[in-house]
N, C-alpha and C positions, 0 to 999 in steps of 0.2 A: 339536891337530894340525889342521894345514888342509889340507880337503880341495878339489882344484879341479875347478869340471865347467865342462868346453866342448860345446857345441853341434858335431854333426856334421850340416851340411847333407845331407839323403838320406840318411844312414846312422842319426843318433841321438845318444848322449850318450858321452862320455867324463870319466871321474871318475879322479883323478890323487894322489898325494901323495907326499911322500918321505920316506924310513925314516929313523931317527936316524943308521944308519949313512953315509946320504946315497944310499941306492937310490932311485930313484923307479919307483913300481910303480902301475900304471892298470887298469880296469877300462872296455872300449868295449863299452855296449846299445846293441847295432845295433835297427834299428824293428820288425825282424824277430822279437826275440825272443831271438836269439844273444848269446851274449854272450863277449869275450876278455879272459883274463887277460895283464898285459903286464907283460914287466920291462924298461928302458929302458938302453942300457949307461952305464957309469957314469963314461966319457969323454965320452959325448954325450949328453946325457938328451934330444934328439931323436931319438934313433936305438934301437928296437925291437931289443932284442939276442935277445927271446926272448917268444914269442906264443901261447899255448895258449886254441885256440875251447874252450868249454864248454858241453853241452848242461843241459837244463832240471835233470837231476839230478844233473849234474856240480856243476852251479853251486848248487843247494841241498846238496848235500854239502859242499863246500869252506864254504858261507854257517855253518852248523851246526858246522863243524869249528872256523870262527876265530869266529863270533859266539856259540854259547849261551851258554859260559861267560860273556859279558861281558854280557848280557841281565839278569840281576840285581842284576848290580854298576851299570849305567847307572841300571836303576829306581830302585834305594834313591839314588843320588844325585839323581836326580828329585825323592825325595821330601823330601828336605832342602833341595829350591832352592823347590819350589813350594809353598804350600800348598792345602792341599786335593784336594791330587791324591794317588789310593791306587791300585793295584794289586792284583784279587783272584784268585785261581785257583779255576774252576769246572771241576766233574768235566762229563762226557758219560755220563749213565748208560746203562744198558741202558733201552731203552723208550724213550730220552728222545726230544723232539719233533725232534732234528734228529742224529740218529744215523742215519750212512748218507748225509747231505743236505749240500750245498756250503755253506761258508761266510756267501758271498754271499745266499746266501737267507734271513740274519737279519735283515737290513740293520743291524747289528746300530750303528752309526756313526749315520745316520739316525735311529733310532727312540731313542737312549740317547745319544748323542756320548761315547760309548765307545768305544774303540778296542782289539780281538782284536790283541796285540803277540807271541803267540806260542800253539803249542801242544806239550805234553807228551805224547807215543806213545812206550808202550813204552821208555820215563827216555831218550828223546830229545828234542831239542829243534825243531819245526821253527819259526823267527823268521821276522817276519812274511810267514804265510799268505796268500797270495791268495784272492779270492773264489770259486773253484773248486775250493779245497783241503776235500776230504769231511772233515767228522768220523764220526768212530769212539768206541762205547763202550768205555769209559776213556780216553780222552783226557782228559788238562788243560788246559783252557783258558786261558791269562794277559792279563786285559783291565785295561785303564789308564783313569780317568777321575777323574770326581768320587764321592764317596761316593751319589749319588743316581742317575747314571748307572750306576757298575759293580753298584749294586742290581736298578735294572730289567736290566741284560745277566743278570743271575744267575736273575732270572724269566723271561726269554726265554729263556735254555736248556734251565729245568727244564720251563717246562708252555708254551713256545712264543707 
């Protein structure tokens, strides 16, 4: 499926595509951080027949609704195009060095070129967390890299 993104001068990005059944349905991040869910009518696919703003946890709700399930189906197809690329799920224990503590403060990409694709709360899924997203004891963590990288992210998490 191709997806298309245009450039909004002052506003931000718009990402676009069209359904099989010939919808074309858009997603515009404004710079602000809003972001609109679009459906485009299907006489004019310039013309906005139906437009819903969505706030930060609108928009990870709806992300979580149509993305977890296809978060591990993507991986394992990952891991059959690339090699050497694994996928491992790290718990958040109780005690552990960044329970309680943002993301972002592992640098966890920087220090391992590992990449946090998702985390597991409560057999939810929330896909890709931002660097201000707290973890919490019991959280899952799903980090994507090399075998030597998603090693070191599994030792940054346990003893930081």
């Amino acid at each position: 499926m191709e997806v298309e993104q245009t450039a909004l001068p002052g506003i931000g990005l718009r990402h676009e595509f069209t359904t099989q059944s010939g919808r074309r349905i858009g997603v515009v991040s404004h710079r602000t951080g809003r972001r609109d869910l679009v459906i485009y009518d299907k006489g004019d696919p310039d013309r906005a027949c139906e437009a819903v703003q969505l706030n930060d946890d609108e928009a990870d709700a709806l992300s979580e609704l149509l993305g977890a399930p296809r978060i591990v189906q993507r991986l394992n197809e990952l891991h059959r195009q690339v090699e050497g690329l694994v996928s491992v799920q790290l718990p958040i224990t109780q005690g552990a060095p960044y329970a309680g503590r943002p993301m972002g403060e592992t640098r966890m990409r920087t220090r391992t070129g590992s990449s946090i694709v998702a985390v597991v709360r409560d057999g939810r899924v929330v896909a890709s967390p931002g660097p201000d997203f707290v973890f919490a004891a019991g959280d899952t963590v799903v980090v994507v890299g090399t075998l030597e990288g998603t090693t070191a992210a599994a030792d940054i998490l346990a003893a930081g």
